[in-house]
OpenMM code with the backbone's topology and positions (N, CA, C; nanometers):
from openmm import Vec3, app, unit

residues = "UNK UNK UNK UNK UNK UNK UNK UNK UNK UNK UNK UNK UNK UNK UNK UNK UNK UNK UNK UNK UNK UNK UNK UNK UNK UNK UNK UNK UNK UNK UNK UNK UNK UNK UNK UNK UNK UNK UNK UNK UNK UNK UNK UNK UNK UNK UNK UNK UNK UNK UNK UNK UNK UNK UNK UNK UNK UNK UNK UNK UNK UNK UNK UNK UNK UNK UNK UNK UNK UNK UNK UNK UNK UNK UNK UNK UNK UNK UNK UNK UNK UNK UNK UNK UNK UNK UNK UNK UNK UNK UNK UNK UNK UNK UNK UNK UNK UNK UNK UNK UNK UNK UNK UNK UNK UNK UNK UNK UNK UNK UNK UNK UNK UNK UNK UNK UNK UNK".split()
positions = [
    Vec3(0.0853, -0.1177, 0.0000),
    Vec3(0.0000, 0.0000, 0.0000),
    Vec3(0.0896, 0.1236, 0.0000),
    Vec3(0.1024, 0.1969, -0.0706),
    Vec3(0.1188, 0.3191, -0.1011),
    Vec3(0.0418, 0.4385, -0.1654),
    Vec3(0.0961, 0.5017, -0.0037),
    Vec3(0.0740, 0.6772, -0.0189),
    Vec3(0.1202, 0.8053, -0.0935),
    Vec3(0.0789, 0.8458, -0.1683),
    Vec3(0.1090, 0.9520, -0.2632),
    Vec3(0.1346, 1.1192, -0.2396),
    Vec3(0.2431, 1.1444, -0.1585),
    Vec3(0.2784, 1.2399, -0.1640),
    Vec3(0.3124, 1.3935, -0.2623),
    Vec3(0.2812, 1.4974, -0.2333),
    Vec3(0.3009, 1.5990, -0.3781),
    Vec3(0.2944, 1.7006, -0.3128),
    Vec3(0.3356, 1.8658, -0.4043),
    Vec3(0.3173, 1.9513, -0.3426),
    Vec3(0.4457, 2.0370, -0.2783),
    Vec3(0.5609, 1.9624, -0.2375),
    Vec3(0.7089, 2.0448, -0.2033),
    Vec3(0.7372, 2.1101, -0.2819),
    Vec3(0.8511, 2.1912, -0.2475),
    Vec3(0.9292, 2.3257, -0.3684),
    Vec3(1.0002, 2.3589, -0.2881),
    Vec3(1.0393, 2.5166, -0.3924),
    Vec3(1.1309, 2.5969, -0.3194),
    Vec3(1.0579, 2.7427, -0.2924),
    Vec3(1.0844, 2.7425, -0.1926),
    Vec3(0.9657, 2.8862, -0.1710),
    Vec3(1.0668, 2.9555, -0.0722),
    Vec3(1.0571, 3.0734, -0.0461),
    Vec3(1.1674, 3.2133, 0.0093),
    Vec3(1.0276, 3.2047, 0.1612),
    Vec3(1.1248, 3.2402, 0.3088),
    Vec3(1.0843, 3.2359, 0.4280),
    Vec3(0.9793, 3.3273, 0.4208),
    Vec3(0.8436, 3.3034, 0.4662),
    Vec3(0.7582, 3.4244, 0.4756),
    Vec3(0.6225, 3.3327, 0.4011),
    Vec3(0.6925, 3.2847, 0.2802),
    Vec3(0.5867, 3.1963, 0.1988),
    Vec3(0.4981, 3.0928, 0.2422),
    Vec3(0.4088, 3.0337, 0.1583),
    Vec3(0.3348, 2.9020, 0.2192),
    Vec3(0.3279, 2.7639, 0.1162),
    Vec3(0.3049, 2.7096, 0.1359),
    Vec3(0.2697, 2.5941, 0.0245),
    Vec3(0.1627, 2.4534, 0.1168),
    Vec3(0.1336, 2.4244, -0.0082),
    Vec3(0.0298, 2.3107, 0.0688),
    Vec3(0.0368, 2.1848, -0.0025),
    Vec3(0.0530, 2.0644, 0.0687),
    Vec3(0.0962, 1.9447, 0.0515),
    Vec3(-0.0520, 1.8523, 0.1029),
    Vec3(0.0187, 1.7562, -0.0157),
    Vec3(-0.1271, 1.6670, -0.0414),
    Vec3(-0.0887, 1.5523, -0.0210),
    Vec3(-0.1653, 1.4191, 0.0152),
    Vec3(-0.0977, 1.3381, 0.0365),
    Vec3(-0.2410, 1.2076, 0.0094),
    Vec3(-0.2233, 1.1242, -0.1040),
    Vec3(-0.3758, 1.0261, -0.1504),
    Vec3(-0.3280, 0.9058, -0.0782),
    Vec3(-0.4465, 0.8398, -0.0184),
    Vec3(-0.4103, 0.7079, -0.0138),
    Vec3(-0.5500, 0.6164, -0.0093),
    Vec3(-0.4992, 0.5270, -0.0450),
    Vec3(-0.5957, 0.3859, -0.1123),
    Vec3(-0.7434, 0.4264, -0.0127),
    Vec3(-0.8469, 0.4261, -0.1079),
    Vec3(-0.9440, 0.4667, -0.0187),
    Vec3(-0.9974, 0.3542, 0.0938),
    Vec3(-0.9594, 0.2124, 0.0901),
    Vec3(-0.9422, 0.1027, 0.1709),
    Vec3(-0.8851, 0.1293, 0.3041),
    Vec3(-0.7770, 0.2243, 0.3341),
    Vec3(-0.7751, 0.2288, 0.4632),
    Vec3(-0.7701, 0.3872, 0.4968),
    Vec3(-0.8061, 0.4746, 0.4300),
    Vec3(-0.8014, 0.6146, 0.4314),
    Vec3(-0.9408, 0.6437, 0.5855),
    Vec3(-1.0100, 0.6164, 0.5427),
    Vec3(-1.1262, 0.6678, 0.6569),
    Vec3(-1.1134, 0.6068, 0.7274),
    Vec3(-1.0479, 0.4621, 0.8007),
    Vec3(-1.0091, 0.4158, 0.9261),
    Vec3(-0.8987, 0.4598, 0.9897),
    Vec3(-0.8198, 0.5200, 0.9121),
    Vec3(-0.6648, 0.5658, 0.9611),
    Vec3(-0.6382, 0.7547, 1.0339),
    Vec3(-0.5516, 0.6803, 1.1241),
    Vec3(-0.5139, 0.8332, 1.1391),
    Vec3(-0.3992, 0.9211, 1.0619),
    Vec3(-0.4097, 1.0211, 1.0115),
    Vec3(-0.2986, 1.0578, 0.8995),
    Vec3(-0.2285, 1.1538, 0.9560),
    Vec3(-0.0972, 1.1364, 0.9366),
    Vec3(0.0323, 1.2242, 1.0075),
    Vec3(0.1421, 1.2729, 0.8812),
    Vec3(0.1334, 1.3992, 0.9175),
    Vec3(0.2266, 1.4695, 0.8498),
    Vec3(0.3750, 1.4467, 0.9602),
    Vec3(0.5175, 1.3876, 0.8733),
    Vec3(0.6471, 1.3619, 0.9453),
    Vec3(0.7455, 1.4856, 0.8661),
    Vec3(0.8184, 1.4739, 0.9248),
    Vec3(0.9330, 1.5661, 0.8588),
    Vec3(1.0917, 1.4967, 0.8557),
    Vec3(1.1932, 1.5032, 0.7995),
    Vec3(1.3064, 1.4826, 0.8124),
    Vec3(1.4108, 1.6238, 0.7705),
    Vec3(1.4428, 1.6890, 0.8373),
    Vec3(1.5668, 1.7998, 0.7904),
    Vec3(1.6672, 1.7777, 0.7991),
    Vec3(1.7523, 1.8302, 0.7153),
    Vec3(1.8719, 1.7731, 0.7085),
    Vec3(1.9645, 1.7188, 0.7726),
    Vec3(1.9914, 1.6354, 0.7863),
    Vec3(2.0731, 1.5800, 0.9140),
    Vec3(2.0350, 1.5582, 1.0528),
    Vec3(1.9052, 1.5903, 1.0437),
    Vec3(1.8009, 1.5397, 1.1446),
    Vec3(1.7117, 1.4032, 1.1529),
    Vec3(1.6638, 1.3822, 1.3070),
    Vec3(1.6013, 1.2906, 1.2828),
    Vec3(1.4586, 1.2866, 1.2605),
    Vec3(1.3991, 1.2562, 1.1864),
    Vec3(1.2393, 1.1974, 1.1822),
    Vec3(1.1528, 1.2582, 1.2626),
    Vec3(1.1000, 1.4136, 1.2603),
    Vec3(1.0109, 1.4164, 1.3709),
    Vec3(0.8239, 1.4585, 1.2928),
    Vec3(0.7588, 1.4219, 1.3963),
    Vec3(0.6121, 1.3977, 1.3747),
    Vec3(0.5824, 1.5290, 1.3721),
    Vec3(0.4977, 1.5785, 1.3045),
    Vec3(0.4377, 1.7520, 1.2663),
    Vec3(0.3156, 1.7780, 1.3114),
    Vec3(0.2050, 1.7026, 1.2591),
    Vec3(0.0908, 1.7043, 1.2351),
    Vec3(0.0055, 1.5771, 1.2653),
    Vec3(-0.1046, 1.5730, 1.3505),
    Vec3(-0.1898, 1.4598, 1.3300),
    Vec3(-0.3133, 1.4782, 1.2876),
    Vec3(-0.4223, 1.4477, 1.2287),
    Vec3(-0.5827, 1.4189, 1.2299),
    Vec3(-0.5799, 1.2741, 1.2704),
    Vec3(-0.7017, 1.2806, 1.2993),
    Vec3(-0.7501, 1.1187, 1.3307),
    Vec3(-0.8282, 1.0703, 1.2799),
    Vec3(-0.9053, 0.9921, 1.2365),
    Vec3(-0.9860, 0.9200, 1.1904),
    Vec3(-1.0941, 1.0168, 1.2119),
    Vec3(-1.1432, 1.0394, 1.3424),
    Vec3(-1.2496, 1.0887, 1.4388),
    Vec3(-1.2520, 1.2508, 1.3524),
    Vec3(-1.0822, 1.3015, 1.3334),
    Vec3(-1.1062, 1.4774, 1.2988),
    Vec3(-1.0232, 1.5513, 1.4313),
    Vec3(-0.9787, 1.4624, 1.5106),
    Vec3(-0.8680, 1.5378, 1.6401),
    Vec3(-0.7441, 1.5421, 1.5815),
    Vec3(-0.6879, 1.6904, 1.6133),
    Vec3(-0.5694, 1.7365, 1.5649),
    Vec3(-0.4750, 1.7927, 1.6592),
    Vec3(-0.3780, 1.7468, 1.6362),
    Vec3(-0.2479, 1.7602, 1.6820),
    Vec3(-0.1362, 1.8641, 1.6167),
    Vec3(-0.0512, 1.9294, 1.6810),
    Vec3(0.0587, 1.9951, 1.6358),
    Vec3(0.1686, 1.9586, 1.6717),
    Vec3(0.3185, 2.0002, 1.6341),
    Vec3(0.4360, 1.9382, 1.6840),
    Vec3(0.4154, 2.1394, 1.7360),
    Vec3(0.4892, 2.1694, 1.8600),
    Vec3(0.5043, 2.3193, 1.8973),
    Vec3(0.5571, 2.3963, 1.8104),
    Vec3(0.6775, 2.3869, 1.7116),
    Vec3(0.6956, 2.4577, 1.6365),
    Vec3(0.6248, 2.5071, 1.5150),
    Vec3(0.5349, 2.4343, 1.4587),
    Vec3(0.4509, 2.4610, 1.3731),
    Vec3(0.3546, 2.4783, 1.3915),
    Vec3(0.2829, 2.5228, 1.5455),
    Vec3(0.1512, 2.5579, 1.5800),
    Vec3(0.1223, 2.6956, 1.4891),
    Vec3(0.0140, 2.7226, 1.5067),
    Vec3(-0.0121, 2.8860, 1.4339),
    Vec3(0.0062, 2.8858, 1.3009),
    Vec3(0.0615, 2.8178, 1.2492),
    Vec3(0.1700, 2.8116, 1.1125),
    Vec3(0.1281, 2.7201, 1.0163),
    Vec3(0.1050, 2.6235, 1.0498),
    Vec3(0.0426, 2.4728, 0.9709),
    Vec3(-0.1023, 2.4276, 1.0038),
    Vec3(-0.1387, 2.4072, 0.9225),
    Vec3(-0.3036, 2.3670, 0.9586),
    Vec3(-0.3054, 2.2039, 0.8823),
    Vec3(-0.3789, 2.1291, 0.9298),
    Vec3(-0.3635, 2.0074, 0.8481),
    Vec3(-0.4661, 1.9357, 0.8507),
    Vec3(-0.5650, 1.9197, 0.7546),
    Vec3(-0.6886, 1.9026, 0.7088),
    Vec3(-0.7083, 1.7565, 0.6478),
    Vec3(-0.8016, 1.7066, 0.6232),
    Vec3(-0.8484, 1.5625, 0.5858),
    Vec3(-0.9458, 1.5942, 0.4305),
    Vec3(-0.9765, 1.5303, 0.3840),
    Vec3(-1.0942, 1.4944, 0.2739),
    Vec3(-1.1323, 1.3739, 0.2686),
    Vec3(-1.2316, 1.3198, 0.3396),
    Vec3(-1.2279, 1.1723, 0.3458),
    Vec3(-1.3171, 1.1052, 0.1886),
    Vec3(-1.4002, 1.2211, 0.0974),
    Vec3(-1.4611, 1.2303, 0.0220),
    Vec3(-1.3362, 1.1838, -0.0907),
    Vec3(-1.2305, 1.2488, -0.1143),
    Vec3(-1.0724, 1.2591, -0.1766),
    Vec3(-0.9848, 1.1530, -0.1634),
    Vec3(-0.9656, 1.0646, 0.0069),
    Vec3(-0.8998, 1.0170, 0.0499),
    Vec3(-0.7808, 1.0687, 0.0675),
    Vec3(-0.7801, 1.2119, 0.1138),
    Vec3(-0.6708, 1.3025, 0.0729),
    Vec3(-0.6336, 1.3862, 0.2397),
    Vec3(-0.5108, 1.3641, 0.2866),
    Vec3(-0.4729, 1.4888, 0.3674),
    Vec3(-0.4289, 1.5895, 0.3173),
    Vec3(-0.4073, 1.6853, 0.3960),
    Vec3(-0.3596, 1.8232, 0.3477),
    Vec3(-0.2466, 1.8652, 0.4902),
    Vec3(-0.1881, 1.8969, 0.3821),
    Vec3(-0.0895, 2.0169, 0.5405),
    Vec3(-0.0621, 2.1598, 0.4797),
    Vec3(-0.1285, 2.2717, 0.5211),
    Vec3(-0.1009, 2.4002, 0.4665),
    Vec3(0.0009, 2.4218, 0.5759),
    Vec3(0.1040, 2.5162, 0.5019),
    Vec3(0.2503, 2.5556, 0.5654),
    Vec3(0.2457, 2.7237, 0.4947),
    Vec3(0.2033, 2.7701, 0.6400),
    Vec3(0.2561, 2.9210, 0.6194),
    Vec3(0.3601, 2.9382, 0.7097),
    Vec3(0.3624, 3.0944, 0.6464),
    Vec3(0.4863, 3.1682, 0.7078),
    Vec3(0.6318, 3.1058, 0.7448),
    Vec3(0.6632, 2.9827, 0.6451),
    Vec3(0.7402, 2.9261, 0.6426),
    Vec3(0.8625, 3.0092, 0.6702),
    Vec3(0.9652, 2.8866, 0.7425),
    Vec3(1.1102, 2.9404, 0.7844),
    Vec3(1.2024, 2.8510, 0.6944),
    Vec3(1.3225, 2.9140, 0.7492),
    Vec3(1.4333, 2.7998, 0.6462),
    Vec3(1.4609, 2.6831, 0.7494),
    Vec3(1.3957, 2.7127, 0.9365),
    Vec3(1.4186, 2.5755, 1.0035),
    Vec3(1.2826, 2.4305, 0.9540),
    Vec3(1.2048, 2.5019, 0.8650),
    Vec3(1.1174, 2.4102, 0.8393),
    Vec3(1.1227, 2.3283, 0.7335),
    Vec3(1.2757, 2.3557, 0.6260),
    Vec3(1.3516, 2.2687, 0.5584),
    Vec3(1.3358, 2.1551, 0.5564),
    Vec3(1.2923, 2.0302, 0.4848),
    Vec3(1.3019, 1.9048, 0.4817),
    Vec3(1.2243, 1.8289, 0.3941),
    Vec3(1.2155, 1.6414, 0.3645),
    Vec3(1.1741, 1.6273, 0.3732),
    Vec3(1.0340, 1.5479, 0.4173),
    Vec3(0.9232, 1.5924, 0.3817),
    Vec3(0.7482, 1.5801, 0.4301),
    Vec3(0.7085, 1.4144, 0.3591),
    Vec3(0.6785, 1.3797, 0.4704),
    Vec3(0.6048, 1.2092, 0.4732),
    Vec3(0.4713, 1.2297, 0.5625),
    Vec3(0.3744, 1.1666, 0.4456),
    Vec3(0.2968, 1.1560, 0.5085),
    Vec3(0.2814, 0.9853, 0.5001),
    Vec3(0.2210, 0.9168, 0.6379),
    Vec3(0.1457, 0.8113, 0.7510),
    Vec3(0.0217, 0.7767, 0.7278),
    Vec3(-0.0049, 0.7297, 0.7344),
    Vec3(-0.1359, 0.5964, 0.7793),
    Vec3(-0.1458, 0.5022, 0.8620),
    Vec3(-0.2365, 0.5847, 0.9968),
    Vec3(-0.1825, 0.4092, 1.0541),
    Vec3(-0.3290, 0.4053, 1.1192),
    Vec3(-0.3414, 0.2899, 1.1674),
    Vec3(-0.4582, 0.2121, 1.2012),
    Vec3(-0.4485, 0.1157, 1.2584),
    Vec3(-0.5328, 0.1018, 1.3350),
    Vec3(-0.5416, -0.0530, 1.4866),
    Vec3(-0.6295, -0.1255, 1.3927),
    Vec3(-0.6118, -0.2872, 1.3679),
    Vec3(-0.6888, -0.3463, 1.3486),
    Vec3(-0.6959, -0.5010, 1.4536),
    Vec3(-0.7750, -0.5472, 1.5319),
    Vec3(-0.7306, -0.6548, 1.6232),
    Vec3(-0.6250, -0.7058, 1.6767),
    Vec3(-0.5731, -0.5483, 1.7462),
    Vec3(-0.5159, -0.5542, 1.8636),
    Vec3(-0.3477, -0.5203, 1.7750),
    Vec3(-0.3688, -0.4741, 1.6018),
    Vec3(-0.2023, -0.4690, 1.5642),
    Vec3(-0.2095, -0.3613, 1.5605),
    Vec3(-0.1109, -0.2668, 1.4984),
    Vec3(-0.0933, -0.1474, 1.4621),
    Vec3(0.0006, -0.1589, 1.2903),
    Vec3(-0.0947, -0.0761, 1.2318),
    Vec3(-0.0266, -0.0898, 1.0562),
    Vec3(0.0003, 0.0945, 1.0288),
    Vec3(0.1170, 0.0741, 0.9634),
    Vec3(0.1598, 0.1935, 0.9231),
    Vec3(0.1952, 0.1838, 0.7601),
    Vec3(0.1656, 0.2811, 0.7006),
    Vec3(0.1810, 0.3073, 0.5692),
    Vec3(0.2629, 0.4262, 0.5441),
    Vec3(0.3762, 0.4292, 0.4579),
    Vec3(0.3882, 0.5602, 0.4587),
    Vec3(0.3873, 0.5871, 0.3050),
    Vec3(0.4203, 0.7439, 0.2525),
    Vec3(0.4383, 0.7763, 0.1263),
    Vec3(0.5367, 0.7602, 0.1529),
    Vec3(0.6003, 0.8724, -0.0366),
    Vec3(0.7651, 0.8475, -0.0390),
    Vec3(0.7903, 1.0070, -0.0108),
    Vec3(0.7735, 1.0725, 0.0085),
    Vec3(0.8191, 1.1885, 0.0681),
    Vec3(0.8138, 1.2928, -0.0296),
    Vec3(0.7807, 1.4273, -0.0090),
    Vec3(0.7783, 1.5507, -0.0945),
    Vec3(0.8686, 1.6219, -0.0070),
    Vec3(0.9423, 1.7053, -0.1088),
    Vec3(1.0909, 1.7999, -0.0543),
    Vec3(1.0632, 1.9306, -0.0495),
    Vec3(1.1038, 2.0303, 0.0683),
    Vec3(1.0415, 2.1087, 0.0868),
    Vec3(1.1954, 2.2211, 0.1781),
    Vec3(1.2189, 2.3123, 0.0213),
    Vec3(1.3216, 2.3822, 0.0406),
    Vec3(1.2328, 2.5216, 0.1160),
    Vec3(1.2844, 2.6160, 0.2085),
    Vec3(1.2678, 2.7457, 0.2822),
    Vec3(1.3930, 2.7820, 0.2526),
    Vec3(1.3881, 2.9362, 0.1507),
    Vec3(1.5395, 3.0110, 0.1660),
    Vec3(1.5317, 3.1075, 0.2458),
    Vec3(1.6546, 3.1299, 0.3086),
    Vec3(1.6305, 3.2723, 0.3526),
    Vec3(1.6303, 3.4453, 0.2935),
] * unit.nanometer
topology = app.Topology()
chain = topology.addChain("A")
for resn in residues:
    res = topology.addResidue(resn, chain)
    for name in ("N", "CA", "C"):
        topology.addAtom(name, app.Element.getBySymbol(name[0]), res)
């Protein structure tokens, strides 16, 4: 199962862009979808959650800044990224994951790249 990531660039600090992310409509409305990040030489950290339910989560640095939306109609997340910085450099994976009798399944995309200049 694969997730379809899109939507990175190069955009100057101040800017926004919005990232999309499809997945198989089979486990899209049971799953909770997470926007991840990787920056350069960093490790793996979690950004964004919705849930299945519509509860949302922020990582602190991107509160105020990122909004991250569902389409369950689409099978589509969204992560809008304003007022982008050059620490928000990296790149964006989006997740799928879901409990099914008692496991836990994760899906991920392949990642969209997401340059901030200063």
């Amino acid at each position: 199962v694969q997730l379809q990531a899109s939507g990175g660039g190069l955009v100057q600090a101040g800017g926004s862009l919005r990232l999309s992310c499809v997945a198989p409509r089979s486990i899209f409305s049971i799953s909770d979808m997470d926007w991840y990040r990787q920056g350069p030489g960093k490790q793996r950290e979690l950004v964004a959650v919705i849930t299945s339910g519509g509860d949302i989560n922020y990582e602190d640095s991107v509160k105020g800044r990122f909004t991250i939306s569902r389409d369950n109609a689409k099978n589509t997340v969204y992560l809008q990224m304003n007022s982008l910085k050059p620490e928000d450099t990296g790149v964006y994976y989006c997740n799928a994951k879901r409990s099914m009798r008692g496991l836990v399944y994760t899906n991920w995309g392949q990642g969209t790249e997401v340059t901030v200049s200063s």
